[in-house]
VEXTOR-365472 format. One line per field, with one value per residue: chain; residue number from 1; residue in one letter; z, y, x of N, C-alpha, C in turn. Coordinates in Angstrom, 2 decimals. Atoms other than C-alpha are relative to their C-alpha. Example, Ala and Ser with C-alpha at 12.3 -4.5 7.8 and 13.67 -1.06 7.14 Angstrom:
<sites>
mol	(A	A) .
seq	(1	2) .
type	(A	S) .
n_c3	(0.00	-0.06) .
n_c2	(-1.19	-1.19) .
n_c1	(0.89	-0.82) .
ca_c3	(7.80	7.14) .
ca_c2	(-4.50	-1.06) .
ca_c1	(12.30	13.67) .
c_c3	(0.00	0.73) .
c_c2	(1.20	1.09) .
c_c1	(0.90	-0.77) .
</sites>
This chain:
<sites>
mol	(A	A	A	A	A	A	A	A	A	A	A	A	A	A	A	A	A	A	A	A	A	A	A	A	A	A	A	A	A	A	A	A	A	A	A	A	A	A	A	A	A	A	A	A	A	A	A	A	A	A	A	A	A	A	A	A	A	A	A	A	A	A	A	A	A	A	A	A	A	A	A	A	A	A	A	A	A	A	A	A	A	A	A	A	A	A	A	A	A	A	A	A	A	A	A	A	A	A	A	A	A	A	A	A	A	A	A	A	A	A	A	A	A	A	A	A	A	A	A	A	A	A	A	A	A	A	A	A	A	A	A	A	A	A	A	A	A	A	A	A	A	A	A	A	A	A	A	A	A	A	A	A	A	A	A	A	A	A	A	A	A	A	A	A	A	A	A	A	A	A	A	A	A	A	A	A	A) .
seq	(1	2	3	4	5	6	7	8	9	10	11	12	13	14	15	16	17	18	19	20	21	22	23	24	25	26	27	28	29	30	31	32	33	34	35	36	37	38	39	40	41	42	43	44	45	46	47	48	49	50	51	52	53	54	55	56	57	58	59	60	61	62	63	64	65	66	67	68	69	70	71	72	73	74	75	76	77	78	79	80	81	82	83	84	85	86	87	88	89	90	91	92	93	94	95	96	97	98	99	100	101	102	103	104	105	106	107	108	109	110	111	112	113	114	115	116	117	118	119	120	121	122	123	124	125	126	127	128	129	130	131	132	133	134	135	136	137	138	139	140	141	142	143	144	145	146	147	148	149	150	151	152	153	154	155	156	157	158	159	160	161	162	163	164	165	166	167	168	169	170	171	172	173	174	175	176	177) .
type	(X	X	X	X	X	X	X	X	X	X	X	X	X	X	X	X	X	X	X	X	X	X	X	X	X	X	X	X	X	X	X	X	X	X	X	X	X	X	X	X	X	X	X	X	X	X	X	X	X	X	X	X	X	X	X	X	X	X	X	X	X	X	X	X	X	X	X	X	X	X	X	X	X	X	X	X	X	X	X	X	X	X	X	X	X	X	X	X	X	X	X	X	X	X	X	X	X	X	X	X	X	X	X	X	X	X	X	X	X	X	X	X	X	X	X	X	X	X	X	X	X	X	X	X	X	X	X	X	X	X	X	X	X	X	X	X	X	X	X	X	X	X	X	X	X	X	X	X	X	X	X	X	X	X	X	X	X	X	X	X	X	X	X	X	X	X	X	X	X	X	X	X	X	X	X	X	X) .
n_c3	(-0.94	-1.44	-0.18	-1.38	-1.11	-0.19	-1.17	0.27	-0.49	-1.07	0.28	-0.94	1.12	-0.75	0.44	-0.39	-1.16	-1.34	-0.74	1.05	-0.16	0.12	-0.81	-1.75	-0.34	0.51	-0.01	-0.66	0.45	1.47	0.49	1.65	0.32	1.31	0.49	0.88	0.16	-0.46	-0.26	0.89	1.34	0.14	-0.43	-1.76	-0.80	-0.17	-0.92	-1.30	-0.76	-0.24	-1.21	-0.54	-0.26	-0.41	-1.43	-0.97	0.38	-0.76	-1.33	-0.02	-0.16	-0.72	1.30	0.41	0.93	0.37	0.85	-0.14	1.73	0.34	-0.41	-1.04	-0.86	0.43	1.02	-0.74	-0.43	0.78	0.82	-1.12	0.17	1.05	0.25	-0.94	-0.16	-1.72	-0.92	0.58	1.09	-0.85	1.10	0.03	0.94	-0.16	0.59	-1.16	0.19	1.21	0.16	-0.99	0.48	1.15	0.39	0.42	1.26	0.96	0.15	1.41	0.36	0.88	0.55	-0.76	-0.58	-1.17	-1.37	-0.27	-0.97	0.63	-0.48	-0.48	-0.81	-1.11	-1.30	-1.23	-1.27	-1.61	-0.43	0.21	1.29	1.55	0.08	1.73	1.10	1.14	0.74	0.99	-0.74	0.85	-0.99	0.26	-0.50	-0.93	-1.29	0.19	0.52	-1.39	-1.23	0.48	-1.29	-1.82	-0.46	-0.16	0.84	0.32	0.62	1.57	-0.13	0.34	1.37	0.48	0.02	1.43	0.27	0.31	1.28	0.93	0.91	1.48	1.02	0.79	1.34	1.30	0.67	2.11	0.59	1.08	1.55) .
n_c2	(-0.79	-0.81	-1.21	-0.39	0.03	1.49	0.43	1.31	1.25	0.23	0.95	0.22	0.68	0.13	-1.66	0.65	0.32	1.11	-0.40	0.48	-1.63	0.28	-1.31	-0.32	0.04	-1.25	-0.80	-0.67	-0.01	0.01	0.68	-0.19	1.65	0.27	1.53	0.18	2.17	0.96	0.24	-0.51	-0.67	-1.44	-1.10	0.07	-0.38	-1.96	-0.85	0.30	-0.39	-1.07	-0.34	-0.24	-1.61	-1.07	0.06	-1.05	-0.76	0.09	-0.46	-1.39	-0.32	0.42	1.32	0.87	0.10	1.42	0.17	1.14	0.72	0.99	0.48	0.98	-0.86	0.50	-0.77	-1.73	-0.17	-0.66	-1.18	-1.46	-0.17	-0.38	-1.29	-1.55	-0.76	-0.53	0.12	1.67	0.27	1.29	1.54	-0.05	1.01	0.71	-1.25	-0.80	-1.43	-0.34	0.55	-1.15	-1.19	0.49	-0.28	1.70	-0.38	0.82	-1.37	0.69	-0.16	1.01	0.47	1.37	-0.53	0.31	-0.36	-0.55	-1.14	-1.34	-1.03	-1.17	-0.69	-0.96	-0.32	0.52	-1.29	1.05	0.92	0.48	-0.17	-0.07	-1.75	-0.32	1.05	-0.17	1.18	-0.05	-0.46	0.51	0.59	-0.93	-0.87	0.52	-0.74	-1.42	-0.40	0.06	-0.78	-1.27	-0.14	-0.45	-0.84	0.37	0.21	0.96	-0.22	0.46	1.30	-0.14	-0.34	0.71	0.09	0.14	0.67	-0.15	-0.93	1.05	-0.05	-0.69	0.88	-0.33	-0.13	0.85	-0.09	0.46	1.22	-0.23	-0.13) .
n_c1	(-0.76	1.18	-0.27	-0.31	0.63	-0.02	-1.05	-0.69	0.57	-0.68	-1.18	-1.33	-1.09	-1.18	-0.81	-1.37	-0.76	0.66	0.94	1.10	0.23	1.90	0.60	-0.03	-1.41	-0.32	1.08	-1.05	-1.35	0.06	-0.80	0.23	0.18	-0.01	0.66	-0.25	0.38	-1.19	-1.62	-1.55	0.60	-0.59	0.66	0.42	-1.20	-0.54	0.46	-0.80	-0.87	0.29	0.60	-0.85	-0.98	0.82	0.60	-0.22	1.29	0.91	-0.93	-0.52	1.69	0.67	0.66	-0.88	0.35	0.38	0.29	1.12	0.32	0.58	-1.04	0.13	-1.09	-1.68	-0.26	-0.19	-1.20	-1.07	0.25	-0.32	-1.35	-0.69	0.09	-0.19	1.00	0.58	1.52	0.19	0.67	1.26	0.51	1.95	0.51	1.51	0.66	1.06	0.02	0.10	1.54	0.56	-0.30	0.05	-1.11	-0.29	0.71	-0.65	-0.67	-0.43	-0.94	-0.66	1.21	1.05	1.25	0.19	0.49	-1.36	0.25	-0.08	-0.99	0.56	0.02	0.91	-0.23	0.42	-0.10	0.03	1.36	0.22	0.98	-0.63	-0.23	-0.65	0.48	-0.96	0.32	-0.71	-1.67	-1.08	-1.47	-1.20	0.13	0.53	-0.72	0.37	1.38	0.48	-0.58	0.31	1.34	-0.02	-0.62	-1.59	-0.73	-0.47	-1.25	-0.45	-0.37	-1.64	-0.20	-0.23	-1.76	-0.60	-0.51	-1.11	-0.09	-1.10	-1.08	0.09	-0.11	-1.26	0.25	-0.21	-1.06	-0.35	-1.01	-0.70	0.16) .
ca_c3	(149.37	152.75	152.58	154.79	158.35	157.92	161.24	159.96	159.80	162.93	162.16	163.64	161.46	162.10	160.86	160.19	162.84	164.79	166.53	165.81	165.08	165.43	165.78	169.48	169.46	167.29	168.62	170.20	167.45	163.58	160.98	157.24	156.01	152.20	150.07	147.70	145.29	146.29	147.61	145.65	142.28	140.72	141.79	145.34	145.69	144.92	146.65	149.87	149.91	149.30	152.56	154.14	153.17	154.01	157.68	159.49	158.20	159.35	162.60	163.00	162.41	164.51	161.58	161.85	158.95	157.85	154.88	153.78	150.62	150.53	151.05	153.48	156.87	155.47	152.45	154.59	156.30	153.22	151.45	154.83	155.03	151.61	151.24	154.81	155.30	158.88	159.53	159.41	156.88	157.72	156.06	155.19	153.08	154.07	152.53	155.77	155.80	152.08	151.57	154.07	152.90	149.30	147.96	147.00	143.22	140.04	137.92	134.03	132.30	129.18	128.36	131.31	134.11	138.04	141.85	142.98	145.74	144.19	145.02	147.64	150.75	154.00	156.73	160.07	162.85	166.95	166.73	164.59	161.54	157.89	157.70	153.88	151.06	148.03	145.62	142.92	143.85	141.39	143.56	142.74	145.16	146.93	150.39	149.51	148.41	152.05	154.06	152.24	153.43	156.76	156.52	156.72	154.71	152.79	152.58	149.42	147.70	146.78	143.53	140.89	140.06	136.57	134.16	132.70	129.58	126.51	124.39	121.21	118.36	116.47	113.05	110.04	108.17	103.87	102.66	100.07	96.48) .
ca_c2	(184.53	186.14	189.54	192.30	192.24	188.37	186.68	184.12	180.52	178.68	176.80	175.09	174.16	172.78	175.91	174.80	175.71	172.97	174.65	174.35	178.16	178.27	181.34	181.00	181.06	184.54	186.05	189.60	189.98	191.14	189.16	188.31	185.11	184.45	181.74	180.25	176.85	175.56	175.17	176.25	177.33	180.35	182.60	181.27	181.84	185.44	186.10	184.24	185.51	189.10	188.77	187.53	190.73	193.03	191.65	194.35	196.04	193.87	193.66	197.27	197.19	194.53	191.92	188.89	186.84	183.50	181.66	178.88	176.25	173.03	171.64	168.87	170.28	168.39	170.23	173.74	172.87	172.38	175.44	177.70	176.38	176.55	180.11	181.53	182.23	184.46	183.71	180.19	178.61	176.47	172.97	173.06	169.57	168.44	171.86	173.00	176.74	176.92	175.39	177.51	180.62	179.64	180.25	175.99	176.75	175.19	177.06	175.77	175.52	174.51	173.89	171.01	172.02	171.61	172.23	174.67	177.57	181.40	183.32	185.81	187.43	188.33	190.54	189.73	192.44	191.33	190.77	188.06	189.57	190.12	193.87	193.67	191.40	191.14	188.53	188.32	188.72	188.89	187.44	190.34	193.30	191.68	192.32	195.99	196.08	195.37	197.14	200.43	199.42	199.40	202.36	201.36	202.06	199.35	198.32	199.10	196.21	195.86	197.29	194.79	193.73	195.04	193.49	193.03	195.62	193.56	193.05	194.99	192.45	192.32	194.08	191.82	190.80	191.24	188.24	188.61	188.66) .
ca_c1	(59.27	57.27	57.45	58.00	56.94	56.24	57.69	60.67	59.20	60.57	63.96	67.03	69.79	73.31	75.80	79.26	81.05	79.15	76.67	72.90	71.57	67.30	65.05	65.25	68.73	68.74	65.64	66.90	69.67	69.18	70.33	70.90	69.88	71.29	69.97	72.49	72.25	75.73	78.86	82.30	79.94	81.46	78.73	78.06	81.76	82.25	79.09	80.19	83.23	82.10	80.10	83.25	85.27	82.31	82.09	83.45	80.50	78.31	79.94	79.87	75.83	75.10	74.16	74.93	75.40	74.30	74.65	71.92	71.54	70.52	74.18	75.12	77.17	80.35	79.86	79.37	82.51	85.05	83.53	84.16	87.29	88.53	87.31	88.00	84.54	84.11	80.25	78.74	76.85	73.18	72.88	69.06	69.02	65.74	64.66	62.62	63.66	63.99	60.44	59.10	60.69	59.89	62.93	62.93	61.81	61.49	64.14	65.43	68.57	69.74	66.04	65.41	63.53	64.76	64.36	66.83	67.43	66.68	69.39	67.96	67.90	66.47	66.89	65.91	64.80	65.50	61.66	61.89	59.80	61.43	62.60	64.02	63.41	66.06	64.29	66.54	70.54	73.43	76.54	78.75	78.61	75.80	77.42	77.33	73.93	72.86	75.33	74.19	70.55	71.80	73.65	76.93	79.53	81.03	84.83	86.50	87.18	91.41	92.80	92.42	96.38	97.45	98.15	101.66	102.33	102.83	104.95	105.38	105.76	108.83	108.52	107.97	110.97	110.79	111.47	114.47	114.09) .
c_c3	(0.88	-0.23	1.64	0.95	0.46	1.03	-0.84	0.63	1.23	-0.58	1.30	-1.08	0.41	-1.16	-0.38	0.49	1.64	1.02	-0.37	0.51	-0.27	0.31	0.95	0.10	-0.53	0.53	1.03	-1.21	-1.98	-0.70	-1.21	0.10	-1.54	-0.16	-1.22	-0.75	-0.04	-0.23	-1.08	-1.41	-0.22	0.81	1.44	0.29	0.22	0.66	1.79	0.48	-0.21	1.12	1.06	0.31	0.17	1.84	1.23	0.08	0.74	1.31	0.98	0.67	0.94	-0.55	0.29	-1.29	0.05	-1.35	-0.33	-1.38	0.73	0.32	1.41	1.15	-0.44	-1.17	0.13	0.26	-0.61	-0.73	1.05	-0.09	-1.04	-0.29	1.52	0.56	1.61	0.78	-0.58	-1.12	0.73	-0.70	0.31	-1.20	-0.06	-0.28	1.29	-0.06	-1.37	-0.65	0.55	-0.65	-1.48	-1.28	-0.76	-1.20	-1.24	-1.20	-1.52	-0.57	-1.37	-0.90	0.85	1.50	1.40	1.19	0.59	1.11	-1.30	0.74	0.44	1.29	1.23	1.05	0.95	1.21	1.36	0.26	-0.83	-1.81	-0.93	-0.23	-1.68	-0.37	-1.19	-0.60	-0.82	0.39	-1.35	1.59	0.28	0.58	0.84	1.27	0.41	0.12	1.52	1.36	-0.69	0.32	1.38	0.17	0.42	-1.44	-0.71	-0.34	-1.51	-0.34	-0.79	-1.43	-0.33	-0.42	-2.03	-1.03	-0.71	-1.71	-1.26	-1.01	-1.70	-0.99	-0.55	-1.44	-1.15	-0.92	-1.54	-0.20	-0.94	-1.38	-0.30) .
c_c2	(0.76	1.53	1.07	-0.04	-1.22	-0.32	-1.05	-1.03	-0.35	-0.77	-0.68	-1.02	0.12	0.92	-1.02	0.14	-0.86	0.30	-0.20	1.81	-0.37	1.90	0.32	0.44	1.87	0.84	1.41	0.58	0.38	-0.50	-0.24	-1.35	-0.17	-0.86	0.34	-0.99	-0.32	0.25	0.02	-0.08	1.29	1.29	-0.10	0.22	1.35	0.43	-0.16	0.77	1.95	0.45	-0.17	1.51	1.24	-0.11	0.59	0.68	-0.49	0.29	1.17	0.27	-0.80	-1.18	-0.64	-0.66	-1.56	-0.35	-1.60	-0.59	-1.35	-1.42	-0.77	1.30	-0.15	0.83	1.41	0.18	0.38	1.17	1.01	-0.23	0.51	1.56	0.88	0.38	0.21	-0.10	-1.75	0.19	-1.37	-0.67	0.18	-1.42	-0.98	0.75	0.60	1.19	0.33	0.22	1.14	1.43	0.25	0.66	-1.66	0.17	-0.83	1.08	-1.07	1.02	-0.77	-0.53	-1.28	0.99	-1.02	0.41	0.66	1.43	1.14	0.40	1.33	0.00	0.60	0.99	0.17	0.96	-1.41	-0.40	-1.36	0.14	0.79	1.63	0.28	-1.13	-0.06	-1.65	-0.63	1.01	-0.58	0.13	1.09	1.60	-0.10	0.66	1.47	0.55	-0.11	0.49	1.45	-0.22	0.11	1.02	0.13	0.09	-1.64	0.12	0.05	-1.17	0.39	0.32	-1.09	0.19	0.82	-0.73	1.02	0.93	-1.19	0.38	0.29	-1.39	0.65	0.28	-1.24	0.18	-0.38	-0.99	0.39	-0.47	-0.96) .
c_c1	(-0.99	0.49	0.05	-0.80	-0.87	1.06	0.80	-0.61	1.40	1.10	0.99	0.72	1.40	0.60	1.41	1.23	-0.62	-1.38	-1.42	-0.59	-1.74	-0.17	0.27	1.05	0.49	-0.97	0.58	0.85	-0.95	0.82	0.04	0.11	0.14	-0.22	1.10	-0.28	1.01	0.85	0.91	-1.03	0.92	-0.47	-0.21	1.23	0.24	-0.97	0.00	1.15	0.01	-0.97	1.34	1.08	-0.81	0.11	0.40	-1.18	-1.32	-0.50	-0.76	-1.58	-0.51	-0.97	1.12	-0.53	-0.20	-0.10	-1.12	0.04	-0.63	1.06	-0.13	1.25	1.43	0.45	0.59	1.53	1.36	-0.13	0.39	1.54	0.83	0.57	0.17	-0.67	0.04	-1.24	-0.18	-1.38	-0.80	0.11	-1.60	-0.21	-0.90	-0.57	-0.87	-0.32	-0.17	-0.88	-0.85	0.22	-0.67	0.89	0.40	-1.12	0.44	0.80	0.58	1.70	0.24	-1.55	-0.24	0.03	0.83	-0.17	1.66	-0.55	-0.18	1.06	-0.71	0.60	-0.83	0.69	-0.62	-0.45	-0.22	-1.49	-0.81	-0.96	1.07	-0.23	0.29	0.12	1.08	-0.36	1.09	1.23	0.88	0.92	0.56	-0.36	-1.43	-0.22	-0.53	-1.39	-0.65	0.68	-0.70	-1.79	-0.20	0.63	1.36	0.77	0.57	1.86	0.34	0.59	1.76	-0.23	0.12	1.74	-0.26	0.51	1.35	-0.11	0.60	0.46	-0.61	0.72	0.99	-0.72	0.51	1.00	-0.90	0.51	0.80	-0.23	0.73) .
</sites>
């Protein structure tokens, strides 16, 4: 991972709302660049879509957001759709940016051993060089964790629902004598 005040390596990657997003194209503009390892996972979901329901926030600051894996664009596409997502998501599956960034790591499970994104984080200043670093990202409040570096409030997230009150068990009948 480059640390701070490292310029972002140069890119250009197709997004999936069609467009192709590069340095050039952002230079001017601050921005968040997440690294997940893939599409509809448990964890890349809740932390996707906890950038989605932050993005007023971003908004607000003047971040835009980007999400990045390793995923094909077709892939990007049904995962935005599915989930809704409000910012696009880069296909990087020739690893270029990932590589570059070095965020394309060998990472074990289960006891076997493979090549996978870290789950991290950059943020981007309009001059192109890496303002904030977040190596290591749990999914879950994520979002938050980087609007409160920018100074922005964060939306609350909805009351979880209740659950239903249950049911009192019928008292045990004595069997008869």
């Amino acid at each position: 991972m480059l640390d701070v005040g490292a310029s972002i390596p140069a890119f250009a990657l197709k997004a999936s709302d069609g467009r192709m997003v590069s340095t050039e194209s952002l230079f001017g503009q601050r921005y968040v660049l997440f690294f997940y390892p893939k599409d509809d996972t448990p964890g890349c979901t809740r932390e996707a879509c906890g950038f989605r329901d932050q993005q007023a926030g971003f908004a607000a600051a003047g971040v835009a957001v980007f999400g990045v894996s390793a995923d094909t664009d077709a892939s990007h596409q049904k995962f935005a759709s599915k989930h809704q997502l409000n910012f696009p998501l880069l296909a990087d599956p020739e690893l270029s940016l990932l590589k570059a960034l070095g965020v394309w790591v060998q990472k074990s499970m289960y006891g076997k051993t493979y090549m996978g994104v870290a789950r991290s984080t950059v943020l981007v200043g309009p001059d192109g060089r890496i303002e904030k670093v977040w190596p290591k990202v749990s999914p879950d409040g994520h979002a938050e964790e980087i609007l409160a570096a920018l100074g922005v409030p964060a939306k609350k997230a909805a009351p979880a629902k209740k659950a239903a009150p249950a049911k009192k068990a019928a008292p045990a009948r004595k069997p008869k004598p």
